[in-house]
C-alpha positions in Angstrom: 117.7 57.2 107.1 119.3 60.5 107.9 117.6 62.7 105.8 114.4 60.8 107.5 116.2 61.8 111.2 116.4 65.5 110.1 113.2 66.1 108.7 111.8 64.6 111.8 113.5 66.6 114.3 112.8 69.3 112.1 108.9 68.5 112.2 108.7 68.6 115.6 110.6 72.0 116.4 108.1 73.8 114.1 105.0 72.0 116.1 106.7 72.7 119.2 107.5 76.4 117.8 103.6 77.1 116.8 103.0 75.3 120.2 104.7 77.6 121.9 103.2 80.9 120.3 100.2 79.8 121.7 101.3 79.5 125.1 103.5 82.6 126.0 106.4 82.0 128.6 105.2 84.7 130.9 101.3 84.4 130.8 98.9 86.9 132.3 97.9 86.3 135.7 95.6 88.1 138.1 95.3 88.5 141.9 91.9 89.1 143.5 90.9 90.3 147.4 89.3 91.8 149.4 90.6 93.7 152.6 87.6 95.2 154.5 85.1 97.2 152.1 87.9 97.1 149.5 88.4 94.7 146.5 91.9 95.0 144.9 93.1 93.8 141.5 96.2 92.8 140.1 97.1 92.6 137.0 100.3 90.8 135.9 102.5 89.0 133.8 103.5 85.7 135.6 107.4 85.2 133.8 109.0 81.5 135.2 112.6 81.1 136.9 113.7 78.7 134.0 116.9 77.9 135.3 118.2 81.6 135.8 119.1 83.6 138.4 116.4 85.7 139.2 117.4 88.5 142.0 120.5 90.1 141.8 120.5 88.6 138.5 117.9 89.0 136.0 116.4 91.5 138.5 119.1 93.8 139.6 119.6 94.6 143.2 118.1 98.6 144.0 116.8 99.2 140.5 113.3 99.9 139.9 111.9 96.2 138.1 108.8 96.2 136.6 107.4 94.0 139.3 106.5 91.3 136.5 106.4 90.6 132.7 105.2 92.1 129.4 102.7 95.0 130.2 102.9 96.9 133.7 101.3 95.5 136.4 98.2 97.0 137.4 96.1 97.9 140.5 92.8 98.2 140.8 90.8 99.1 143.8 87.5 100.4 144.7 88.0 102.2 147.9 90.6 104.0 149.5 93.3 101.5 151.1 96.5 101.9 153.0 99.5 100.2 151.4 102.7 99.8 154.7 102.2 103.9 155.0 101.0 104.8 151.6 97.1 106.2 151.5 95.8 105.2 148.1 92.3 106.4 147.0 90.0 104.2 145.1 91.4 103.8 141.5 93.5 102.3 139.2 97.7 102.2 139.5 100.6 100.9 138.2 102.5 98.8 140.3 106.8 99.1 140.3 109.2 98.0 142.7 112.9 98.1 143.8 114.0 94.9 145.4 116.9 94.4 148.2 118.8 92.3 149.5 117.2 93.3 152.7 114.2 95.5 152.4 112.1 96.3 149.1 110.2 99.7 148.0 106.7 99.6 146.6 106.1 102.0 143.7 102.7 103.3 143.4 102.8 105.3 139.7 99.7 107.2 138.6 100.4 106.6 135.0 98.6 103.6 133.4 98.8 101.9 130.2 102.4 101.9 129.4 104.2 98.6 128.8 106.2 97.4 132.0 109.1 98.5 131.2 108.8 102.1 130.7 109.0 104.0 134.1 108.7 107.6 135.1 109.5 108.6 138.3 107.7 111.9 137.6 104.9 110.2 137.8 105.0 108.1 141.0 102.0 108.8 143.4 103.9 107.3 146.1 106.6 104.8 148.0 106.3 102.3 150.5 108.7 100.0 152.2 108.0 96.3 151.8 109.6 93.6 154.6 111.3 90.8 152.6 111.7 87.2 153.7 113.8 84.6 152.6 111.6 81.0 151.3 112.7 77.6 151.9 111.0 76.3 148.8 112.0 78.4 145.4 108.7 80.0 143.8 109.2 78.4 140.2 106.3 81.1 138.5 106.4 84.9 139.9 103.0 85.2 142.2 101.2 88.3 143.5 98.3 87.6 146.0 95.8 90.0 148.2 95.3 88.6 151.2 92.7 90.2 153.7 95.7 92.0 155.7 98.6 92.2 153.2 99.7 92.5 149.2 102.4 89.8 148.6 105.2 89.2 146.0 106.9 85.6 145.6 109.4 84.5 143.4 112.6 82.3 143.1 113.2 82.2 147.4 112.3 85.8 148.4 108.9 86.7 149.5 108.2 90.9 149.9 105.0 92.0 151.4 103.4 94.9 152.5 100.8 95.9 155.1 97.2 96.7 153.3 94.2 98.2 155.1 91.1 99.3 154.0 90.8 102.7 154.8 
């Protein structure tokens, strides 16, 4: 009977294991809009809260994060927009940011096609400040939307958005 109770458990942690392969724990996700003659893309990696701390924890206070999971996040638009005070002409960016406690920075970086984590300031095209606001309700999944007047980050009970225009 207990070899039976073993093999079993055993059984079901490889199916759950090849289960889980297929389904990765911070999935590709994508935010769409348009704001005036502009249509903006984001691509991202959507990790989950799992239990953990997230801000000043997992993501350290004042240290550039790679604003998602696995691969950088990406921004795509086809027209010059206006992200807070940054002018951005029509193309394709990586997205980085710094979170506060009280205020966040958007990073704007020209380079593209480097895995999240890998950041060079040399390359930023620009900075922006981001307002922050504390959630009532904790964001379980990281989420990026385009709305028609502002790009917005949620995740665990902090929300950081910026003003976008088109141009």
């Amino acid at each position: 009977m207990k070899r039976l109770t073993i093999l079993s458990i055993t059984v079901v942690l490889l199916a759950f294991g090849a289960f889980a392969q297929d389904r990765p724990l911070s999935p590709p996700a994508k935010a769409e809009g348009k704001v005036g003659n502009a249509t903006i893309t984001v691509d991202y990696g959507a990790p989950s809260m799992r239990g953990r701390e997230i801000f000043g924890g997992l993501v350290p206070y004042d240290k550039v994060w790679r604003t998602g999971a696995n691969a950088a996040t990406t921004l795509v638009t086809d027209a010059d927009i206006v992200l807070g005070d940054l002018e951005v002409p029509k193309g394709t960016y990586t997205l980085f940011t710094i979170p506060g406690k009280d205020e966040w920075t958007l990073i704007v970086s020209s380079e593209t096609g480097q895995w999240g984590s890998r950041y060079d300031e040399a390359k930023d095209f620009g900075r922006t400040k981001m307002k922050v606001k504390a959630l009532d309700e904790a964001v379980e999944t990281f989420e990026i939307r385009v709305k028609s007047d502002a790009l917005t980050l949620a995740w665990e009970k902090t929300k950081a958005s910026v003003p976008v225009k088109a141009k």
